[in-house]
C-alpha positions in Angstrom: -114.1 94.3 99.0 -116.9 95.9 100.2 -120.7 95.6 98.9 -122.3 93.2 97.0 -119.5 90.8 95.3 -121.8 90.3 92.4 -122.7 93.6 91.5 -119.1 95.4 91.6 -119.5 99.5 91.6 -117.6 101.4 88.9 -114.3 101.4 90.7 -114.5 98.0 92.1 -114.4 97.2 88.2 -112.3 99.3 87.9 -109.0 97.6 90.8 -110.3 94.2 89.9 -109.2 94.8 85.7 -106.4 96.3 86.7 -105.7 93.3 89.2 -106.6 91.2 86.0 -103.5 92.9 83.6 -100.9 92.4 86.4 -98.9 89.1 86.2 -99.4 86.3 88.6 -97.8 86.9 92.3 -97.8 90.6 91.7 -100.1 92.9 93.8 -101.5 96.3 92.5 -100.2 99.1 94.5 -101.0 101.9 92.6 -102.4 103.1 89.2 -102.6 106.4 86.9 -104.5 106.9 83.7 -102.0 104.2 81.7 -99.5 102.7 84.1 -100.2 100.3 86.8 -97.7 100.1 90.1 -97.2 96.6 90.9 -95.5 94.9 93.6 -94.0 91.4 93.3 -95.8 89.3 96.8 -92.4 87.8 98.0 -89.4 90.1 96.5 -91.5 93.2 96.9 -89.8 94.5 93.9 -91.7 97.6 92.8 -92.3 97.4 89.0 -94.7 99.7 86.3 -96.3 98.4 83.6 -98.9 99.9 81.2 -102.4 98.3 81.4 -104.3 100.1 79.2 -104.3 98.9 75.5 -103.8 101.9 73.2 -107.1 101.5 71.9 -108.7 101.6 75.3 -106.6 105.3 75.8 -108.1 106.5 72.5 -111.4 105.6 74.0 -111.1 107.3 77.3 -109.5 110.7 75.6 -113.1 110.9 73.9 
């Protein structure tokens, strides 16, 4: 990651939660608005999984 590590911008906030919600030993490949695209590191099984709680949608609809 780019920039200063202790002052993340916006989106770097943004990857690192969403690297936060995925499960241990899976990497983040891709997101949209509600899902999240991980990877599992050593099957490379490709797997989607919401990551935004339903309150946090209700939120971003605003």
């Amino acid at each position: 990651m780019k920039g200063n590590p202790k002052n993340p911008t916006h989106k770097q906030k943004q990857v690192l939660k969403a690297h936060k919600k995925a499960p241990e030993n899976w990497w983040v490949v891709g997101k949209t608005t509600n899902r999240l695209f991980i990877q599992h590191k050593i099957s490379r099984k490709y797997y989607s999984v919401k990551w935004l709680t339903e309150e946090e949608q209700r939120l971003r609809l605003r």
